[in-house]
C-alpha positions as CSV (number, residue, x, y, z in Angstrom):
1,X,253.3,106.7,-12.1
2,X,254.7,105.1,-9.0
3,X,256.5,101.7,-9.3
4,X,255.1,97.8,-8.6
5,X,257.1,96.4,-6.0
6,X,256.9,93.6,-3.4
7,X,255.0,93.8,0.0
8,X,256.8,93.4,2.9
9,X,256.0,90.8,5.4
10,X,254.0,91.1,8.1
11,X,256.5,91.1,11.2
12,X,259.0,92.0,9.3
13,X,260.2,94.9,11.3
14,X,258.6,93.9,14.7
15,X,261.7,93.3,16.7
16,X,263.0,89.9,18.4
17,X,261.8,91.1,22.1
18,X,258.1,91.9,21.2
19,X,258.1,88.7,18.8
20,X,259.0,86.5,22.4
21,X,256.7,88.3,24.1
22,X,253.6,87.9,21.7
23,X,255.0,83.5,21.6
24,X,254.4,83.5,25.3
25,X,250.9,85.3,25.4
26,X,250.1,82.8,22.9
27,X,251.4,79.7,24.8
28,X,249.2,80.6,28.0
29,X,246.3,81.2,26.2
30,X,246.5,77.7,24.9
31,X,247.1,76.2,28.1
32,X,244.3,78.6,29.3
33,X,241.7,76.7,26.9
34,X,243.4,73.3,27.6
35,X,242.5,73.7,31.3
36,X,239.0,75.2,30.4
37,X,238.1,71.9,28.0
38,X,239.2,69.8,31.3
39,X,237.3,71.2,33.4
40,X,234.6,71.1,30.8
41,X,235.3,67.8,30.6
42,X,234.7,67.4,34.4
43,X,232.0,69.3,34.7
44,X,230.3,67.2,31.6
45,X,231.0,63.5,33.3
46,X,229.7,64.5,36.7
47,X,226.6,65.7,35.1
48,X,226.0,62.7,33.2
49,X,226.7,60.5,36.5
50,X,223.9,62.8,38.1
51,X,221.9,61.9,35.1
52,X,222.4,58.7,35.1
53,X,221.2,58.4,39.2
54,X,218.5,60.3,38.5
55,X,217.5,58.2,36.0
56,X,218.1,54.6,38.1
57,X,216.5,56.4,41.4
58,X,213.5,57.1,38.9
59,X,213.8,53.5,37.6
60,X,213.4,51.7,40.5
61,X,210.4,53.4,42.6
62,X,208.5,52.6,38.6
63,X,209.5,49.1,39.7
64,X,209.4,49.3,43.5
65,X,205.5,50.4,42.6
66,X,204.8,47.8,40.7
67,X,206.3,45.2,42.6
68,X,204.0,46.6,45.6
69,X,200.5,46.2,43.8
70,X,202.1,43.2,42.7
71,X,202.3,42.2,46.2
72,X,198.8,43.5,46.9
73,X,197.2,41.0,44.3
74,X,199.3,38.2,46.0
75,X,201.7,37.6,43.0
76,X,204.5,37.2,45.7
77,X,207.2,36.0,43.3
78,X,206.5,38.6,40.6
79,X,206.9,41.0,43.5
80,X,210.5,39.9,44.9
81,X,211.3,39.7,40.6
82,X,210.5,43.5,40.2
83,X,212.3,44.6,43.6
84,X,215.3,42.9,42.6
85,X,215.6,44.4,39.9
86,X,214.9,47.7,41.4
87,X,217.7,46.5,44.1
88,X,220.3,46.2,41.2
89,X,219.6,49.8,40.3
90,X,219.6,51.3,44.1
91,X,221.1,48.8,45.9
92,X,221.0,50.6,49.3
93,X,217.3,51.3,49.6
94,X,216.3,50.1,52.8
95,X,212.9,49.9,51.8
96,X,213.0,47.7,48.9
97,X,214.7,45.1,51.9
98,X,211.9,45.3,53.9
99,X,208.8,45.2,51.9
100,X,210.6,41.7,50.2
101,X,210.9,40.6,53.9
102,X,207.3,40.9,54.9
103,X,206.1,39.1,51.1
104,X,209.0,35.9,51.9
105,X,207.4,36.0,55.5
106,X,204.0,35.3,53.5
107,X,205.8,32.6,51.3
108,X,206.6,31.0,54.7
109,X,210.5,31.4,54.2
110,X,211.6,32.4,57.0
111,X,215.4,32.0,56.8
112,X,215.5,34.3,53.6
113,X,213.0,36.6,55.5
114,X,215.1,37.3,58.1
115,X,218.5,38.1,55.9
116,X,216.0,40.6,54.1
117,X,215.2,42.5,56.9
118,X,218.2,42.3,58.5
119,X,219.9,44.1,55.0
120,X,217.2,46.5,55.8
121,X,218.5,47.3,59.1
122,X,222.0,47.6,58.3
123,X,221.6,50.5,55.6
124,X,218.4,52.1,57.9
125,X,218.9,51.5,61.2
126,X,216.8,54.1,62.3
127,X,213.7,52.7,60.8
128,X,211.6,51.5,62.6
129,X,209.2,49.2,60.5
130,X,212.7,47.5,59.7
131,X,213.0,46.5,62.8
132,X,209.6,45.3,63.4
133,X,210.1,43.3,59.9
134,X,212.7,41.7,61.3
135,X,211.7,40.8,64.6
136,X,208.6,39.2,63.2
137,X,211.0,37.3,61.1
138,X,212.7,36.5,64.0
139,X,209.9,35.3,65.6
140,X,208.7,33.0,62.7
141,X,211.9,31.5,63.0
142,X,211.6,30.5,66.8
143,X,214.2,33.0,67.9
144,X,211.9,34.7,70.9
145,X,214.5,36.5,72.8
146,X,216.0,38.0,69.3
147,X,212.7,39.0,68.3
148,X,211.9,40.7,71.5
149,X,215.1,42.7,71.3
150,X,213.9,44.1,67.7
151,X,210.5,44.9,68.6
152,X,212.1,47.0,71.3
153,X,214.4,49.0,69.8
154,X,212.0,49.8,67.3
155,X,209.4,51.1,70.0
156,X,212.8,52.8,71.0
157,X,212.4,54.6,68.0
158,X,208.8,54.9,67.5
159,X,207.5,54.9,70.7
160,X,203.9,55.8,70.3
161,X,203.6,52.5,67.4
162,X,200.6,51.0,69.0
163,X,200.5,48.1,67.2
164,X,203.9,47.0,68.0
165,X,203.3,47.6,71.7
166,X,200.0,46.0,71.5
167,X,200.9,43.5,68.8
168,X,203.6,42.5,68.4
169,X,205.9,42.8,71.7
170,X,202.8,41.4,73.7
171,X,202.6,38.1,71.7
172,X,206.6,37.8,72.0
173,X,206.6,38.0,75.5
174,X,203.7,35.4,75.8
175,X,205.7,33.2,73.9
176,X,208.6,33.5,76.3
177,X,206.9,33.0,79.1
178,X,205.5,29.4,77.8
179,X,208.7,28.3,76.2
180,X,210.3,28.9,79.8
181,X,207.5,27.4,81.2
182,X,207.6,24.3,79.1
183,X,211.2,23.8,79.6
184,X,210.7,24.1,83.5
185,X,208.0,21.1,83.2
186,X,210.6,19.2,80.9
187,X,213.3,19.8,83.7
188,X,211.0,18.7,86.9
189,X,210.6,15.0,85.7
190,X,213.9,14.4,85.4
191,X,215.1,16.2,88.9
192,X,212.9,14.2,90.5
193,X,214.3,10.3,88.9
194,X,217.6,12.0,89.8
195,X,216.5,12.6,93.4
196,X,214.5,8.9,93.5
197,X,217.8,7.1,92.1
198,X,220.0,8.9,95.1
199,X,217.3,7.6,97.8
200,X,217.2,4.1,96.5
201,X,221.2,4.1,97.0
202,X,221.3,3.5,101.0
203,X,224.0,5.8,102.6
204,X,227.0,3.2,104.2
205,X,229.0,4.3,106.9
206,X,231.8,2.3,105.5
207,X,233.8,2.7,109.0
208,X,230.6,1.2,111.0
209,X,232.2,-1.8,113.4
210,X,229.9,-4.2,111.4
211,X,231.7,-3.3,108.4
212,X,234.9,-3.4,109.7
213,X,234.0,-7.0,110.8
214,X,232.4,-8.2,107.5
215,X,236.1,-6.4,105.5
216,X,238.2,-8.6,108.3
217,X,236.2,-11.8,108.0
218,X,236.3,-11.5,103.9
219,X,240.6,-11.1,104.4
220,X,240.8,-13.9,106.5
221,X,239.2,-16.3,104.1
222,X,240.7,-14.7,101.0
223,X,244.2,-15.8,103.5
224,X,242.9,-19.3,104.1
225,X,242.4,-19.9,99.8
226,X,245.5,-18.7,99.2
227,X,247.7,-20.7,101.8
228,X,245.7,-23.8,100.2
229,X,247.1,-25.1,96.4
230,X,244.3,-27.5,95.1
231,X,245.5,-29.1,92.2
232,X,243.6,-31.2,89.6
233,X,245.4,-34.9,89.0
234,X,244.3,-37.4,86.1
235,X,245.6,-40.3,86.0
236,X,246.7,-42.6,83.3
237,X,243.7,-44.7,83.2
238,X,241.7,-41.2,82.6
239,X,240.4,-40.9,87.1
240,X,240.3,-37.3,88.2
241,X,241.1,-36.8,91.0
242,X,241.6,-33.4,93.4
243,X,244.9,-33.0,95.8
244,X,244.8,-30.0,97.9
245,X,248.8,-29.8,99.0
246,X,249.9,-27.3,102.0
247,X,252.8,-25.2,102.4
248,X,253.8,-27.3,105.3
249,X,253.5,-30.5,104.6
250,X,253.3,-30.3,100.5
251,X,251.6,-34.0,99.0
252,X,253.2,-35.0,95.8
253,X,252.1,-37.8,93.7
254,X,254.0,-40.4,91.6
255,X,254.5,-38.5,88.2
256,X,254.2,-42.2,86.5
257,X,250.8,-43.0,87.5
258,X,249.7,-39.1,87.5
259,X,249.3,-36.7,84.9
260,X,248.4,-33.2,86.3
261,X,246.1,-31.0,84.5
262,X,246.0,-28.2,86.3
């Protein structure tokens, strides 16, 4: 019958070496699974990011939709409610910008209009029905020249878009041509006071002999008053009375009957 004794421990004989070499194998498979769970980690937030735009992209045409048959109905302000909200979720959609452009065009707010569509242009410039939004915009705003310069580069665009060859541009260019017109008529009138007021001025030839003479006749009198003192005399018993005294031959009253005044 063989004797009960201990069993040894497992390792107990392996040697130091092997024992190192196992520690290491064992440390880079643990920083082998640490990298693995970060890039699972990774991998698991970008997919919820994706998720996440997938589900706002989603979100927002259920309420562009419903803000356009809003729109159709003519619930204008329901409308602009639904596409902002839509505009939280997908804030560069060009689109949303534009269709809320033409329904505050329809609200007659023009100022607001045009920012719209001009936030339409900057994230689409190569849309063309932004363009035309905005120069319409433009145009309800009384900025003709601006409004022409959209509706062309969006034929530049487009260019086979009848309706804003036919439309659009035509009517802009009609309105240019009267506003220059009318400022031309509001010019004329006062050319011609400007032209009446230089003819009723007569043109003086200011070295003529006859003006030479009247400018020497004035001198010489303006020389005669001046060589002349006239002085104003009361006297004590309250008579005026005038003294005109010359340089040469000066007349100067008693000072006890006269008081002079002047």
């Amino acid at each position: 019958m063989a004797s009960f004794g201990w069993k040894r421990k497992i390792g107990e004989k392996v040697s130091k070496a092997t024992s190192q070499q196992f520690e290491a194998e064992a440390a880079d498979d643990k920083n082998l699974a640490a990298d693995d769970a970060d890039a699972n980690w990774v991998n698991v937030t970008k997919r919820r990011k994706e998720i996440l735009l997938e589900d706002c992209v989603k979100k927002s045409k259920e309420l562009k939709d419903e803000g356009a048959t809003l729109a159709e109905n003519r619930r204008y302000r329901e409308a602009i409610h639904k596409w902002d909200e839509a505009l939280q979720l997908t804030p560069e959609d060009a689109m949303l910008y534009e269709m809320k452009s033409q329904v505050l065009m329809s609200l007659h707010e023009m100022f607001p209009a045009v920012h719209a569509a001009e936030m339409a242009v900057q994230r689409n410039p190569r849309s063309w029905d932004a363009w035309q939004t905005l120069g319409r915009a433009q145009l309800g705003l009384g900025e003709i020249a601006l409004a022409i310069r959209s509706f062309q580069v969006s034929l530049h665009i487009f260019p086979m878009n009848p309706e804003v060859w036919k439309e659009d541009l035509s009517w802009a260019r009609k309105l240019h041509e009267q506003q220059k017109a009318t400022k031309t008529e509001a010019v004329q009138p006062l050319a011609k006071e400007k032209e009446l007021a230089q003819e009723l001025i007569p043109d003086y030839d200011f070295e003529s002999d006859e003006i030479v003479a009247v400018c020497a006749a004035i001198a010489e009198k303006e020389r005669a008053l001046s060589t002349a003192k006239t002085v104003v005399i009361v006297s004590a018993s309250g008579t005026v009375e005038t003294v005109t005294e010359n340089e040469n031959c000066p007349t100067t009253p008693d000072e006890t009957l006269f008081i002079r005044a002047r």
